[in-house]
C-alpha positions in Angstrom: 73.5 97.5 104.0 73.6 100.9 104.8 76.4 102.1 107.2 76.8 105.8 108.6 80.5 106.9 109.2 82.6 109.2 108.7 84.8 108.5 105.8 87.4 110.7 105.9 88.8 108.9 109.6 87.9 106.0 108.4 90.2 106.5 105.1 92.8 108.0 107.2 92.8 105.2 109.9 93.1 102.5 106.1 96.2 104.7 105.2 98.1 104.8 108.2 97.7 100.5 108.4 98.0 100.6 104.8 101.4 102.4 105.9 102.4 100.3 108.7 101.9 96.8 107.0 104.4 98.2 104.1 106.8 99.7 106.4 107.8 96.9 108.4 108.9 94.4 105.1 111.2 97.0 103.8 114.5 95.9 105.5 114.9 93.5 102.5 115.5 97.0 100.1 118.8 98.2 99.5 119.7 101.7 100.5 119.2 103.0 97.3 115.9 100.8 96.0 114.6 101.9 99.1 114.3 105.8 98.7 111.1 105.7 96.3 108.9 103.1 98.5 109.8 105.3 101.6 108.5 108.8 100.1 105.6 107.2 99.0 105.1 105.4 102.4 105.7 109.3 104.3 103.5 111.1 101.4 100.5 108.1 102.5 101.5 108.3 105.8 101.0 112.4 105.7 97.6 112.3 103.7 96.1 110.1 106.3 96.9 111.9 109.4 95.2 114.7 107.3 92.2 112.8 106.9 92.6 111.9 110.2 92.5 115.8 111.3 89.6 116.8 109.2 87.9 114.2 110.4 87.9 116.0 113.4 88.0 119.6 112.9 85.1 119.5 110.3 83.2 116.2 110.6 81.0 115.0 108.3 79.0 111.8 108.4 77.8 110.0 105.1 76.0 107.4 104.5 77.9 104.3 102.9 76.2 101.8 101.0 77.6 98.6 100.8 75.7 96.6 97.8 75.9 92.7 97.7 76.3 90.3 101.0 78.8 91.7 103.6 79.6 87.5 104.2 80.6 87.7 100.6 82.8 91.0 100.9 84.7 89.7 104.1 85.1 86.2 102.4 86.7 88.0 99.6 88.3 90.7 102.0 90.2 87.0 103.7 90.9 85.5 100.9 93.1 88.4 99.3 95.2 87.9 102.9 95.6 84.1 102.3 96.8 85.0 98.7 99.2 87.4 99.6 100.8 85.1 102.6 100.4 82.0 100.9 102.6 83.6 97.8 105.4 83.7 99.5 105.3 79.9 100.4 104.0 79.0 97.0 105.3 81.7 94.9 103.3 84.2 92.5 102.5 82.0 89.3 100.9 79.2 91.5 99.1 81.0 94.2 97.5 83.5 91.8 96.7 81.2 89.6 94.2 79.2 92.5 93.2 82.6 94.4 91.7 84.0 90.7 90.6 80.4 90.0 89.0 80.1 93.6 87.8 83.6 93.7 86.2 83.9 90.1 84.2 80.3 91.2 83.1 82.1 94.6 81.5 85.2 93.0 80.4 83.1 90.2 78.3 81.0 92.6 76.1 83.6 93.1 74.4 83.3 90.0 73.9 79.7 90.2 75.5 76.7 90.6 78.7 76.5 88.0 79.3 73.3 86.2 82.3 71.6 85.3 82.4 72.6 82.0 82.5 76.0 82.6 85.4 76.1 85.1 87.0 74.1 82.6 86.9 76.9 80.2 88.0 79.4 83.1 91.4 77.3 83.1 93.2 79.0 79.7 91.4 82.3 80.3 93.3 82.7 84.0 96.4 81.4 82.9 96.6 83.7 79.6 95.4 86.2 82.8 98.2 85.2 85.0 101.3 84.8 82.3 100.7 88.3 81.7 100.4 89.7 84.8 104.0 87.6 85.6 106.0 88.5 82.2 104.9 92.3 82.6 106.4 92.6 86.2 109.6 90.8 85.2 110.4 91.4 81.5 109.2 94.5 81.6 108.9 96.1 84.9 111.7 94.4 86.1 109.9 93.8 89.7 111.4 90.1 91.6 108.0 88.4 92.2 107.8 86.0 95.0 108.9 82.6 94.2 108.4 79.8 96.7 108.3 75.9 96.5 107.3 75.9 92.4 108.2 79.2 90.8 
């Protein structure tokens, strides 16, 4: 699908929302903690009213092509929201452990049917995934990942 637009508001109007869904959690951030996040949430916030301006001043339409099924894309584009809400019920080991499980089988399926077998031998390959993703945010990047009913 072929789509004709003009990227740079579109980009801009992406990094004000962007902005706004990241402002609105940060009450949870001490004073201190919360002075990085914030210049990086005013330095988004200033590039995208930029983009916004250019957009105007000097337009310039291109033409976006957007390869594979747009069904696909916005199933995807959904299921990456689900994740990140459900993580904070479910916590970060579990829920992105199914939403890599679930999404890997969804893009998969457009190849063909998948068998049992081979999701099987998805299993040890997402959680190797997974383990690392959790140990490098909290051993080493000390970041507190969401832990809800399981861990």
């Amino acid at each position: 699908m072929i789509v004709r637009l003009n990227t740079d508001i579109v980009a801009g109007l992406f990094g004000l929302l962007f902005a706004a869904v990241l402002w609105f959690p940060r009450s949870d951030l001490g004073r201190l903690s919360i002075i990085f996040p914030r210049a990086i949430l005013m330095l988004t916030v200033v590039v995208a009213v930029a983009l916004i301006v250019k957009g105007f001043i000097k337009p310039q339409g291109r033409q976006v092509e957007i390869a594979g099924s747009p069904r696909r894309l916005l199933v995807v584009m959904v299921g990456f929201f689900v994740w990140w809400f459900a993580m904070g019920q479910l916590g970060f080991a579990v829920t992105t452990t199914v939403a890599i499980f679930l999404l890997t089988w969804y893009l998969a399926r457009v190849q063909g049917p998948v068998s049992p077998r081979r999701l099987l031998q998805w299993v040890p390959i997402i959680l190797v995934l997974v383990g690392a993703f959790y140990l490098t945010f909290t051993r080493v990047l000390g970041v507190r990942l969401p832990s809800g009913l399981f861990f």
